[in-house]
N, C-alpha and C positions, 0 to 999 in steps of 0.2 A: 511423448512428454509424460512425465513421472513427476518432474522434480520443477516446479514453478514458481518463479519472482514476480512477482505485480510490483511493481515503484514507479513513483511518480509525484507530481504535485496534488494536495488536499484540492479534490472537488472535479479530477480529472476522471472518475471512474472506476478506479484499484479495488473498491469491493463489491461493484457490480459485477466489472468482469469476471474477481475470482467466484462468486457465486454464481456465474453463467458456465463458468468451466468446470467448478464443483460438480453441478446439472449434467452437463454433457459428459465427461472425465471418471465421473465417479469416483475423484482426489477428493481427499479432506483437505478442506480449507480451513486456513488459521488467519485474522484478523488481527496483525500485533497491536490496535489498536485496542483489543478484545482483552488482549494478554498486558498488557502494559496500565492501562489506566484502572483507577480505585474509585470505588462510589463516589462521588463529589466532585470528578474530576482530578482525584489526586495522583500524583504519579505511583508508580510504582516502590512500595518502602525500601526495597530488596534489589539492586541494579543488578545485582550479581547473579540471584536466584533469577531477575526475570533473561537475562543473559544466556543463561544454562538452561531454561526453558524452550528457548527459541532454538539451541545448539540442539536438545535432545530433539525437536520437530524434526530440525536439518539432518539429521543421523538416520534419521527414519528412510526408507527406500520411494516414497508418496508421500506427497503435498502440495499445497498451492499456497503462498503466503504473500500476504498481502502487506504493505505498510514500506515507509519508509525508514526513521529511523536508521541515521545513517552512520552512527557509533555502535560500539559493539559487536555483533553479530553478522553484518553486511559482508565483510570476508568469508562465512561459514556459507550462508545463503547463496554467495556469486557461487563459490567453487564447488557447491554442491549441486545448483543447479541444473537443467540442461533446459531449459526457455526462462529467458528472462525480456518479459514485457514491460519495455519503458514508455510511459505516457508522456507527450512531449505538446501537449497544447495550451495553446494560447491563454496568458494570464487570464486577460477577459473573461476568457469561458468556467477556466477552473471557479475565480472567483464570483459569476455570477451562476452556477451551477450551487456551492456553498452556499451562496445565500438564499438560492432555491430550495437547498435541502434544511436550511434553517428553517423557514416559513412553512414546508412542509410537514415535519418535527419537534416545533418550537414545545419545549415542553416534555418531550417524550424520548425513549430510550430508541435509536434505531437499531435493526437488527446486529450491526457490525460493531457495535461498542456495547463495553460491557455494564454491566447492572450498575444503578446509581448515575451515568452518564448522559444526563437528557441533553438532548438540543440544546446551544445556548446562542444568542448574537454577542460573539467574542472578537472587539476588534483585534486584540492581538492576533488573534489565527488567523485575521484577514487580511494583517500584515504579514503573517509567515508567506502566505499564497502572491501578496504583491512581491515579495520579497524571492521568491523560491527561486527563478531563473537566475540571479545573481548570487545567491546567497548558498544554497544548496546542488542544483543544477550542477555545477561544477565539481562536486564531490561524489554526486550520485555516478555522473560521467567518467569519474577518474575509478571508481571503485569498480565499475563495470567492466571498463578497460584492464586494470588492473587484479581482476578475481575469477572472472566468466569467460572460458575460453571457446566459449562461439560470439555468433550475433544476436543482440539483442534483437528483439521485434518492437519497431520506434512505431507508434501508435500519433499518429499528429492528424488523423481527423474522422469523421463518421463513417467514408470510407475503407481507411485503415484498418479500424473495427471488424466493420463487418466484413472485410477480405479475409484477416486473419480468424474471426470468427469461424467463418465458412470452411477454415481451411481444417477447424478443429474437428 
């Protein structure tokens, strides 16, 4: 593995595990949550630079990248890839993992977002996460299908984890 996709639902684990794989891999990890947001929470001024930023990662021969973000880029990412790890669990969990990592960072910048972006309790993102299975789920699924021509490795519990962990 060289070339690695982490996606999934917010709060399922996408930048723990790529900083586990980082760890073990010795890949540079990229965080497009890292790449994409502006101090305050603002989005990106530049869709197109941030676009082309994430194309020159995927060009590169190593990586791990994290995020989902399913406009844009997601065609460069599947077809460059060779492991793409899809997180596939339980709303429940995503969303009360989120609000764990809230209360844990309320306030503060965590390592995988970038400067300016503290912890916030945002219910819109806690509707993205009730929302994901219905709303994105479906895109993320058909873009896999459609750009990655192996199998994904579907991650749907603690288990799952630490098999494919172990296997790294």
């Amino acid at each position: 593995m060289q070339r690695i996709v982490i996606i999934g639902c917010s709060g399922s684990g996408k930048s723990t595990l790529a900083r586990a794989l980082g760890e073990r891999t010795g890949l540079p990890v990229f965080h497009l949550d890292q790449l994409y947001w502006q101090p305050g929470w603002k989005p990106h001024p530049d869709e197109a630079a941030f676009q082309a930023q994430v194309r020159g990662i995927t060009a590169s021969e190593r990586w791990i990248i994290d995020g989902g973000f399913t406009s844009g880029s997601m065609r460069e990412r599947m077809s460059r890839a060779d492991c793409v790890v899809q997180f596939d669990l339980p709303t429940a969990l995503c969303l009360f993992r989120a609000v764990k990592r809230w209360w844990t960072y309320r306030g503060e910048v965590r390592p995988d977002l970038a400067p300016g972006c503290p912890e916030t309790f945002d219910l819109e993102f806690y509707r993205y996460i009730l929302t994901y299975r219905r709303v994105k789920l479906p895109k993320v699924e058909a873009a896999i299908a459609r750009d990655f021509p192996g199998q994904p490795v579907r991650i749907r519990s603690k288990t799952d984890l630490a098999q494919f962990l172990a296997a790294v």
